[in-house]
RODO-2510 file (C-alpha; in nm, 4 decimals, decimal comma):
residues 450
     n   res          X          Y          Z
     1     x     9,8301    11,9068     4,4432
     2     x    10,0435    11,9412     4,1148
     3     x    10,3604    12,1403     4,1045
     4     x    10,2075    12,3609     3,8483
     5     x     9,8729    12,3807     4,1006
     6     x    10,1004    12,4566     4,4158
     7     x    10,3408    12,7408     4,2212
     8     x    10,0270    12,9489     4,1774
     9     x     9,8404    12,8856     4,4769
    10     x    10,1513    12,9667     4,6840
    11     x    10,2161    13,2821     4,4767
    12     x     9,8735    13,3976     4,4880
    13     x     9,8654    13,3149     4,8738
    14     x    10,2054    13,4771     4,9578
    15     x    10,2284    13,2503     5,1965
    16     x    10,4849    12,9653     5,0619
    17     x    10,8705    12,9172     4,9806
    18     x    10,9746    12,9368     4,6229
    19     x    10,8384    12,7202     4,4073
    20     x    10,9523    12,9331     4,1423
    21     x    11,3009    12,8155     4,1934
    22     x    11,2435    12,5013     3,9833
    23     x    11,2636    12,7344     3,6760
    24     x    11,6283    12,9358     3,7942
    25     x    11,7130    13,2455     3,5983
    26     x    11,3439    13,2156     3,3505
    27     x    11,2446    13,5449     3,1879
    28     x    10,9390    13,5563     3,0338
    29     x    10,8336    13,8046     2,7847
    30     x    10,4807    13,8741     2,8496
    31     x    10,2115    14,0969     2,5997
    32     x     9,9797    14,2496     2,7089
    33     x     9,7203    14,5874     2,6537
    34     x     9,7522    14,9150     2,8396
    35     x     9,3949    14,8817     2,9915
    36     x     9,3468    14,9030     3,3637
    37     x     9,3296    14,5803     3,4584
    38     x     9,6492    14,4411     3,2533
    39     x     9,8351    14,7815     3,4365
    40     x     9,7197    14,6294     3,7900
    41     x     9,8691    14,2498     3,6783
    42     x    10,1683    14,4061     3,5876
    43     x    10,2249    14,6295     3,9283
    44     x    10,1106    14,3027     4,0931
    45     x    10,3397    14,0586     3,9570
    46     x    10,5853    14,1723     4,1726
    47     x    10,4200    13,9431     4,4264
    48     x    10,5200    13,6687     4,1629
    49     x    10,8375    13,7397     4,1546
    50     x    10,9080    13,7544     4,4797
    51     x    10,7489    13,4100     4,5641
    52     x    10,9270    13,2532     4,2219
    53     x    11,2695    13,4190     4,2451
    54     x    11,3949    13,2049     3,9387
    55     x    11,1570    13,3763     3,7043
    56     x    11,1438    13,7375     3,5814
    57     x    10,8769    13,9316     3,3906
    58     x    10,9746    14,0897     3,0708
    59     x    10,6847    14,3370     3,0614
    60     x    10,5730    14,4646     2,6993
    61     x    10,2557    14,6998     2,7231
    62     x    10,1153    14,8295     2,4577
    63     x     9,7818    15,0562     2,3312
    64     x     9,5087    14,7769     2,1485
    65     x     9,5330    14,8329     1,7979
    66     x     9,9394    14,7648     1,7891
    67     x     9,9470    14,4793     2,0804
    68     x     9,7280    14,3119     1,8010
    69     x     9,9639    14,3862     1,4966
    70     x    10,2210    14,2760     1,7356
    71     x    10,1128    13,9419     1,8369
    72     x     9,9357    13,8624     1,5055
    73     x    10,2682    13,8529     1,3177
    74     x    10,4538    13,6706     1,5992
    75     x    10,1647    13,3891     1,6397
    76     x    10,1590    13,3445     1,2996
    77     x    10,5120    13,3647     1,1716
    78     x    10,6211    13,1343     1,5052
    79     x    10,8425    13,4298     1,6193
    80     x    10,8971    13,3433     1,9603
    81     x    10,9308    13,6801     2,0947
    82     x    10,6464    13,5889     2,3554
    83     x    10,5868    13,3497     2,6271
    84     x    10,2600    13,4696     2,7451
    85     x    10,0019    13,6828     2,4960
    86     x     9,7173    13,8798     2,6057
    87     x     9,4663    13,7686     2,3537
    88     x     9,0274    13,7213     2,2834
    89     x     8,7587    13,5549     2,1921
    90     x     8,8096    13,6254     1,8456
    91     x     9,2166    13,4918     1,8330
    92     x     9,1977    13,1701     2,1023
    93     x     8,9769    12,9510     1,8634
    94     x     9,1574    13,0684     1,5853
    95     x     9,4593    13,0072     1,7151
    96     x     9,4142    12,7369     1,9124
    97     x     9,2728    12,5648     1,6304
    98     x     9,5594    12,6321     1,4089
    99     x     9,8130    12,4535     1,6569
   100     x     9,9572    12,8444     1,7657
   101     x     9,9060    12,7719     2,1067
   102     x     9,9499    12,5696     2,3794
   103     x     9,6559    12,3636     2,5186
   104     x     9,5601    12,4111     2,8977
   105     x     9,4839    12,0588     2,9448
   106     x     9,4685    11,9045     3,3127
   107     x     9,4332    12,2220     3,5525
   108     x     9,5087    12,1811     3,8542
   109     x     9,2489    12,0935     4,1325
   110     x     9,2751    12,4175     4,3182
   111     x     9,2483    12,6351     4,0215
   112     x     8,8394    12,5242     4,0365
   113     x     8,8282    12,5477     3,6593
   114     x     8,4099    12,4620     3,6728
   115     x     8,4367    12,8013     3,8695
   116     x     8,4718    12,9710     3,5280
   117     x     8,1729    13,0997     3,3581
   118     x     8,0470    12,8787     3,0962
   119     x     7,9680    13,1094     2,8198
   120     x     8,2928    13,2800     2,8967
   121     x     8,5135    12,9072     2,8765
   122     x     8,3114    12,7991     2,5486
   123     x     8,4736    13,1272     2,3436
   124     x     8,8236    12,9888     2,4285
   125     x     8,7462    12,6010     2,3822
   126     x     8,8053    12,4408     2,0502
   127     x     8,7428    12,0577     2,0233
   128     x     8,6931    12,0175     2,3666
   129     x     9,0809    12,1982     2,4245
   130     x     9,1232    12,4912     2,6751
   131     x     9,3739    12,7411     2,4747
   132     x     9,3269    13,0558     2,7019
   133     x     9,2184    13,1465     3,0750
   134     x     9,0004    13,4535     3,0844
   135     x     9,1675    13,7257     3,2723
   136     x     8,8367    13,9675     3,2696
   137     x     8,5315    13,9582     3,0553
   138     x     8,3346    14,2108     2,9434
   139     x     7,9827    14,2747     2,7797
   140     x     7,8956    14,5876     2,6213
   141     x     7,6530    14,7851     2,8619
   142     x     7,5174    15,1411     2,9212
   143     x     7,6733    15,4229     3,1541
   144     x     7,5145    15,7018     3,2576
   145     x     7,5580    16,0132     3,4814
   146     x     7,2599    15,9491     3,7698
   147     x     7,2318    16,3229     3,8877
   148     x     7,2558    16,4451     3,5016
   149     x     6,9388    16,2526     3,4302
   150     x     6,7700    16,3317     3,7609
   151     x     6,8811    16,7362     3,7597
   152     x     6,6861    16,6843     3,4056
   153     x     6,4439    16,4656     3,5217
   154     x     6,4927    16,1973     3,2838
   155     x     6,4724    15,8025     3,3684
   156     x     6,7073    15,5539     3,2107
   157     x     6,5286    15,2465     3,1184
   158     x     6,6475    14,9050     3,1754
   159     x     6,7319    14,8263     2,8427
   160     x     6,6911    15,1482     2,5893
   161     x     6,6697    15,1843     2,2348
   162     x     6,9099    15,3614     2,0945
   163     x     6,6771    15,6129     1,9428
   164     x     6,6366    15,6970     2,3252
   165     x     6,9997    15,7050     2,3737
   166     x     6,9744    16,0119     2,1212
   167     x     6,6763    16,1958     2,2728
   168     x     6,8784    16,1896     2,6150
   169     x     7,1974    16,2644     2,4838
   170     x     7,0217    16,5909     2,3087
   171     x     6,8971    16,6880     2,6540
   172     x     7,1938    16,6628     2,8083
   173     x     7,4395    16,7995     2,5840
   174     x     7,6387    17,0851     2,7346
   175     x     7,9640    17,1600     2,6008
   176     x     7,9467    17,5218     2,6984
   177     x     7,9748    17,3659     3,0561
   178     x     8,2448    17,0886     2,9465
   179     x     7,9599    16,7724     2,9494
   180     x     7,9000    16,6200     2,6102
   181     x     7,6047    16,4463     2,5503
   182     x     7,7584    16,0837     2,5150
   183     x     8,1128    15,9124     2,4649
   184     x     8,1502    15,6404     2,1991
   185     x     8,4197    15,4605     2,0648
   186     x     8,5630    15,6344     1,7089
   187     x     8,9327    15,5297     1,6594
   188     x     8,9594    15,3015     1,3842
   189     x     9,0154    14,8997     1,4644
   190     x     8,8529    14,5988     1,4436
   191     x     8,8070    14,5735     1,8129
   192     x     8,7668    14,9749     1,8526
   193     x     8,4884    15,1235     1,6446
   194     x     8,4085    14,8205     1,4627
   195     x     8,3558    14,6186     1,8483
   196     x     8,0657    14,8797     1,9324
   197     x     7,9247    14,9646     1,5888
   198     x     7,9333    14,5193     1,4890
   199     x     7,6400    14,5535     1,7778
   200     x     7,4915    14,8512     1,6118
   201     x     7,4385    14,6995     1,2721
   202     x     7,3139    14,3725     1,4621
   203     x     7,1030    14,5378     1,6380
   204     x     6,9398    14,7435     1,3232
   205     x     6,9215    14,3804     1,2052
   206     x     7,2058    14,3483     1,0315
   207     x     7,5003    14,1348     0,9763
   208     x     7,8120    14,1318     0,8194
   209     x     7,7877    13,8207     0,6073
   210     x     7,5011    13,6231     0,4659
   211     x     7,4090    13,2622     0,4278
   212     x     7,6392    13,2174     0,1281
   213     x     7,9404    13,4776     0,2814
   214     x     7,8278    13,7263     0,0902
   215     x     7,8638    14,0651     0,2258
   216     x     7,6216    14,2863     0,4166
   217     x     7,8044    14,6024     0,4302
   218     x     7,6257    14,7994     0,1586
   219     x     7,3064    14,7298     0,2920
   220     x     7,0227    14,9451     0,4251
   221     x     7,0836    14,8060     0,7718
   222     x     7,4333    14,8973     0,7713
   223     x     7,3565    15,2397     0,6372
   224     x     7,0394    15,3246     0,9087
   225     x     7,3187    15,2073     1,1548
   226     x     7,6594    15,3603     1,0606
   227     x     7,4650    15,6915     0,9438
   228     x     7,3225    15,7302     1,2992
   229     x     7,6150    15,6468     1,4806
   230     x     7,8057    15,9152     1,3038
   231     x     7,4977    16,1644     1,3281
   232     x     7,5167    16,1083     1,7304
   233     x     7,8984    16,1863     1,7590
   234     x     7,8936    16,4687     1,5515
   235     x     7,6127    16,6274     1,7174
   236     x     7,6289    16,5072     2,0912
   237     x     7,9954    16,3596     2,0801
   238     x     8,2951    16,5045     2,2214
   239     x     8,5521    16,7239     1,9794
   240     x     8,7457    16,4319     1,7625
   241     x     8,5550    16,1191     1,8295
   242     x     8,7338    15,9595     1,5744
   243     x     9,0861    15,9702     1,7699
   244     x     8,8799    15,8514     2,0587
   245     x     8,9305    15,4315     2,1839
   246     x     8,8136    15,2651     2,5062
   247     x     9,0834    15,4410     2,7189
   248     x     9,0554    15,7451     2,5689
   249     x     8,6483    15,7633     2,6544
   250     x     8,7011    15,5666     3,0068
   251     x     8,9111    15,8692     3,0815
   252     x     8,6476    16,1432     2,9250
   253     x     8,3422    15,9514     3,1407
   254     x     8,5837    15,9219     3,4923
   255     x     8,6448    16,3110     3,4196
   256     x     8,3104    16,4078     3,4469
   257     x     8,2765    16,5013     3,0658
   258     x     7,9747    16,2679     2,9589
   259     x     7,6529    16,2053     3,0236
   260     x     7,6151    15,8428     2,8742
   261     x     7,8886    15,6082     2,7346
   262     x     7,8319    15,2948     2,5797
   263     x     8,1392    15,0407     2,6245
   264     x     8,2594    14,7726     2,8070
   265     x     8,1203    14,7030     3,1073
   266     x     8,4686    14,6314     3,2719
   267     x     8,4853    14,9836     3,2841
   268     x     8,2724    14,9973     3,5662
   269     x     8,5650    14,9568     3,8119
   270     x     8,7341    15,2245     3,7040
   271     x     8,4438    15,4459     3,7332
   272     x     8,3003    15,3806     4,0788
   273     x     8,6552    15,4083     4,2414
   274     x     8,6680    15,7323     4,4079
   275     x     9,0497    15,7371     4,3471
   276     x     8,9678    15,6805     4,0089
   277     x     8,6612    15,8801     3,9120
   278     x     8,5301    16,2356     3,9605
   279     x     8,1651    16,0683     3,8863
   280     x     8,1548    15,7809     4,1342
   281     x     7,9012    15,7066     4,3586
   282     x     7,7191    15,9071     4,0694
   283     x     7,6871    15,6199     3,7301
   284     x     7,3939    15,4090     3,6762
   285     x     7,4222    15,1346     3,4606
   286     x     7,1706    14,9420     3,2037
   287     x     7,1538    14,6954     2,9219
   288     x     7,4065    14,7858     2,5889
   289     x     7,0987    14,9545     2,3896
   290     x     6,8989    14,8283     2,0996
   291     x     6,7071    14,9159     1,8007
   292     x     6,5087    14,6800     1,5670
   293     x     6,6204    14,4280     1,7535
   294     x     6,8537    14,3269     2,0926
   295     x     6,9748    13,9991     1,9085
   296     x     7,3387    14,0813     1,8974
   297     x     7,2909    14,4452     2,0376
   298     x     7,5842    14,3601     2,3256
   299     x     7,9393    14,1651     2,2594
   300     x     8,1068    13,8967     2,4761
   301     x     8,4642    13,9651     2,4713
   302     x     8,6977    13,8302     2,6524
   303     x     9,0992    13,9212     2,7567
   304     x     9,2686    13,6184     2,8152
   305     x     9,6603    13,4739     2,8833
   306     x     9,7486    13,1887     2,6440
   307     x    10,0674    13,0740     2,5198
   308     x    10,2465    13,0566     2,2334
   309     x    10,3365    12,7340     2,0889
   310     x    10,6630    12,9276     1,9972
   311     x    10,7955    12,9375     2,3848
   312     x    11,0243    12,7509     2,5296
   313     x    10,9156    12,9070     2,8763
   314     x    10,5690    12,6610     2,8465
   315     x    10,5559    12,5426     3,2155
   316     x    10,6806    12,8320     3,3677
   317     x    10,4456    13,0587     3,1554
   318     x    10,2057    12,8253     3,2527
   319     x    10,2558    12,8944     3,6126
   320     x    10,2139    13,2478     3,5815
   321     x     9,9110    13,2380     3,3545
   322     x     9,7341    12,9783     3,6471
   323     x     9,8284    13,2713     3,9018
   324     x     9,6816    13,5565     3,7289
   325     x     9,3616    13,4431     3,6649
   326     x     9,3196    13,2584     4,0052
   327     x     9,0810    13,3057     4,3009
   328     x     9,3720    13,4245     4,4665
   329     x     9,4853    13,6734     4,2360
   330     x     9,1102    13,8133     4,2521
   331     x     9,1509    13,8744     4,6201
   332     x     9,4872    14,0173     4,5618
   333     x     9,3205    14,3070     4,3821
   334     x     9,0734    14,3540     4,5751
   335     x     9,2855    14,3430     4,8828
   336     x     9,5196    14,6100     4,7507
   337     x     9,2928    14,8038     4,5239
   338     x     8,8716    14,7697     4,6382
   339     x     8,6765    14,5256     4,5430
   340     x     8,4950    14,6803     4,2791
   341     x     8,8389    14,6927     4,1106
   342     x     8,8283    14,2992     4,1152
   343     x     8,8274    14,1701     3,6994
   344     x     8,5577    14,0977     3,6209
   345     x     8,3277    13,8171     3,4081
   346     x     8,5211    13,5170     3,4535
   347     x     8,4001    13,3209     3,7815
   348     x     8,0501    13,2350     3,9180
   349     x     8,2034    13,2832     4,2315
   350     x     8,2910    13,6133     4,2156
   351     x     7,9160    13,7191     4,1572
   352     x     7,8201    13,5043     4,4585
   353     x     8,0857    13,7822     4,6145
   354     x     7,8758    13,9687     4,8734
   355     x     8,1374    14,1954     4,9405
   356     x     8,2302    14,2185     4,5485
   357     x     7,8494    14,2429     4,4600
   358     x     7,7869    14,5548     4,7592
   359     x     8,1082    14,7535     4,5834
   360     x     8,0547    14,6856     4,2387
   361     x     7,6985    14,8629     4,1125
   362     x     7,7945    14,7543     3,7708
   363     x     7,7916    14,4074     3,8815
   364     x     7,4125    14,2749     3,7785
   365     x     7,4467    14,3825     3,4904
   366     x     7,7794    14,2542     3,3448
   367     x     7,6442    13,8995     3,4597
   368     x     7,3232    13,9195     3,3668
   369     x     7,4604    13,9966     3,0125
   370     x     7,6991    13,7627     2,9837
   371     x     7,4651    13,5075     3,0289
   372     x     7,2232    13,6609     2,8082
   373     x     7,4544    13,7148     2,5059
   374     x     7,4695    13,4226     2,2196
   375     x     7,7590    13,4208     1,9757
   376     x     7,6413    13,0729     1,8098
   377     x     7,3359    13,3108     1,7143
   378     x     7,4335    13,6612     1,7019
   379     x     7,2444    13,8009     1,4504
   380     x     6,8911    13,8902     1,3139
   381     x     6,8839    13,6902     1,0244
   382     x     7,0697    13,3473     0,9535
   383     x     7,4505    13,3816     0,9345
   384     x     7,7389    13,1183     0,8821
   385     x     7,9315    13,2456     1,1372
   386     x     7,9731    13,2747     1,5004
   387     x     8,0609    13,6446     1,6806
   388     x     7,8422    13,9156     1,7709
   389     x     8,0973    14,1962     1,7364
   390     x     8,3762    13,9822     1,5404
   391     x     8,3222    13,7096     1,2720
   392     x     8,5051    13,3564     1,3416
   393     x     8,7547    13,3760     1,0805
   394     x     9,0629    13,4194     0,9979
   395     x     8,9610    13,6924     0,7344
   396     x     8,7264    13,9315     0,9524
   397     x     9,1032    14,1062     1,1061
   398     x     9,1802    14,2652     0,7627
   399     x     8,8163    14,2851     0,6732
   400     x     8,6872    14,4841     0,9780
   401     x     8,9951    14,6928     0,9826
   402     x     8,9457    14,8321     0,6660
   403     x     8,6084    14,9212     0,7166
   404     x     8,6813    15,0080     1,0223
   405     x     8,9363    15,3001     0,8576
   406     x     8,6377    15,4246     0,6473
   407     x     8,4143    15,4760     0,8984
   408     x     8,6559    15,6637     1,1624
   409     x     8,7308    15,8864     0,7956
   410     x     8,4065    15,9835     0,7860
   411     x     8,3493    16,0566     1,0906
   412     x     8,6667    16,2927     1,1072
   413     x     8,4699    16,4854     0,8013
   414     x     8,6522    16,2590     0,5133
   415     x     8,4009    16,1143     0,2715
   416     x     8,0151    16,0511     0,2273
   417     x     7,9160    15,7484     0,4615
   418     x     7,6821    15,5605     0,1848
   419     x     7,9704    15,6304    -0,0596
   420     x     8,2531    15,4805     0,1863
   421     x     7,9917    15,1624     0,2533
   422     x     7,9822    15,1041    -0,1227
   423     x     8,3435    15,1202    -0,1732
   424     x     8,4047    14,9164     0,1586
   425     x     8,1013    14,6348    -0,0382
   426     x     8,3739    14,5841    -0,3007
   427     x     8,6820    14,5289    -0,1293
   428     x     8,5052    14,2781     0,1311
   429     x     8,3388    14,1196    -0,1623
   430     x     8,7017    14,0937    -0,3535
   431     x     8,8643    13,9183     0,0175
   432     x     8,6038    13,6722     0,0102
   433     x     8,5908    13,5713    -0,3287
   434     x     9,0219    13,5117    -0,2903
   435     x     8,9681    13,3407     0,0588
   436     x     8,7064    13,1053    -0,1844
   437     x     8,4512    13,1713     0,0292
   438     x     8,2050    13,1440    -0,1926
   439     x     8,2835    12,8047    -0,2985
   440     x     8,2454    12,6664     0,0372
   441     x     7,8452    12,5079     0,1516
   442     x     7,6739    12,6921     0,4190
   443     x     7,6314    12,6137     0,7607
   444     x     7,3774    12,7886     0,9598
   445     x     7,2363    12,7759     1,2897
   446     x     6,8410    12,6515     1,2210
   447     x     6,8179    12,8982     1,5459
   448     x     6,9409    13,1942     1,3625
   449     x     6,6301    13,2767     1,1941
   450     x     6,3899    13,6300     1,1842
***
């Protein structure tokens, strides 16, 4: 076994001397997201520590939209501020292509790397180069309150339309009684309202871009979709959807105060804990829904560590990166906090689980959409890009986000939503045409047709 392979096992184990001690007085600066899972690693590490008592952890958590801003400007500027990032499967390829990050070449034996889901490695692979380990991966899927539907004797189907995600949400809307018909995802960002309403548009058959990067946004698709979406919240949504991200709705559904939510489906730990939830034991789960079509109607995201090509903390950083996303660390958190609460999405093995499978309901369906999802052919109709909730370049950040900002406006009550697509056309159009876009050939997927 390597010395990177045994510092991680041992760590993970708890049940070796310090290997850790090779790297005397390290600190590294780690960024990361305020969702659950990242909150566990972090009240984990402590394990780490004590196993490696050369290294310290130099925590920085922050809320989505600013880790982002954060790590964008470092990454890019070579800032050095970080020694492990918290990044997706919209930044690794990026990055990693770009030279911004270290490769993960040569893993150790132990860390069974062919463990890893394959359609989770492949979003943080470029040329055949590793440039992030998944830390949890998520597809979009369907919650819903199980004695809600049954009091009202409804039935869920296993994959619903959205146009029956309405009709039940009107049934069940009862604010008068503190339950709100459904819980979706209104703060502004390119991976907040823009990660659930990418599917939306994809799956009215839309798409951002077409064969010759032209965009899609002022389109009839994007209108059926966005003008829906905003119908829904307003009617059936909770008061201020727009202020509302993943954390803020995983903490509205866990309360007891919606009937359906439509999210990330690593949300399920959160809401069958008992500690956790007032609705476990009570939360069925289905396919993300569809429309016209269920081409592109659920994302693949996933949270990964990578690091920086910036730090000068690369071996020890990693060390810790091998440890957090080990078969070791998975049992960790399950040991300490259930094994529904283990991250999902990343290893075969953990769905082979029994243990994880009998406390995780939400289980079948995360994999079974995983495997299902296809971001070489996301959309509809033919596109030159791959992403089914993001676009692979380096443009779609800036693009989404501004579109993103228009949307959340009008759902807060600012502007007409045909009038804010046309406007939001323009400026796209204008990014593209600098980016010279428009003077590049196409490539498209012959798979990515009607």
């Amino acid at each position: 076994m390597s010395n990177v392979g045994k510092g991680w096992w041992c760590a993970a184990a708890l049940a070796c001397a310090a290997p850790g001690a090779a790297w005397a007085d390290t600190t590294l600066t780690i960024g990361t997201v305020n969702n659950a899972d990242m909150v566990r690693m972090q009240a984990l590490s402590s394990e780490y520590e004590k196993s490696h008592p050369g290294v310290h952890l130099n925590w920085v958590v922050l809320e989505e939209n600013t880790l982002r801003q954060r790590l964008t400007t470092d990454i890019a500027t070579h800032g050095g501020q970080f020694d492990v990032i918290t990044i997706g499967a919209y930044e690794a390829p990026l990055w990693g292509a770009q030279k911004w990050l270290k490769p993960l070449d040569n893993l150790p034996a132990d860390y069974d790397a062919d463990d890893l889901l394959k359609n989770v490695r492949e979003q943080l692979t470029v040329d055949n180069h590793l440039y992030a380990v998944p830390f949890y991966a998520e597809a979009s899927i369907t919650y819903f309150r199980t004695d809600l539907f049954a009091r009202a004797n409804l039935t869920m189907p296993e994959q619903p339309t959205w146009d029956q995600i309405k009709g039940f949400a009107q049934k069940l809307h009862d604010p008068a009684h503190g339950v709100y018909g459904i819980c979706l995802r209104g703060k502004a960002g390119w991976g907040e309202n823009m990660a659930l309403l990418g599917t939306m548009v994809n799956s009215w058959g839309g798409r951002w871009f077409d064969e010759n990067w032209k965009p899609q946004v002022d389109t009839p698709e994007w209108h059926k979709a966005v003008n829906f979406y905003i119908d829904l919240l307003k009617h059936y949504g909770p008061p201020g959807p727009s202020d509302n991200g993943f954390n803020e709705n995983l903490a509205l559904f866990a309360g007891g105060r919606c009937a359906m939510w439509v999210d990330a489906s690593v949300g399920g730990g959160t809401v069958s804990n008992p500690k956790e939830s007032q609705v476990a034991g009570k939360v069925g789960f289905v396919r993300s829904p569809h429309e016209v079509t269920d081409k592109g109607s659920s994302w693949l995201w996933v949270w990964s560590l990578a690091i920086p090509a910036s730090s000068k903390q690369g071996d020890a950083a990693r060390d810790f990166i091998l440890w957090a996303t080990s078969k070791p660390y998975l049992k960790l958190v399950a040991d300490k906090y259930g094994a529904e609460a283990t991250p999902p999405g990343t290893r075969e093995s953990t769905y082979t689980n029994d243990e994880y499978i009998k406390a995780a309901p939400f289980a079948q369906v995360t994999a079974d959409s995983l495997k299902a999802v296809d971001p070489a052919h996301p959309t509809l109709k033919p596109v030159p890009y791959k992403g089914i909730q993001i676009v692979s370049i380096p443009e779609f950040q800036a693009v989404a986000t501004l579109v993103g900002r228009q949307i959340a406006g009008a759902l807060a009550g600012r502007g007409n939503v045909d009038e804010l697509l046309h406007t939001a056309q323009g400026a796209v159009d204008r990014t593209m045409k600098r980016a010279g876009y428009y003077d590049k050939k196409p490539v498209i997927s012959k798979e990515a047709t009607p």
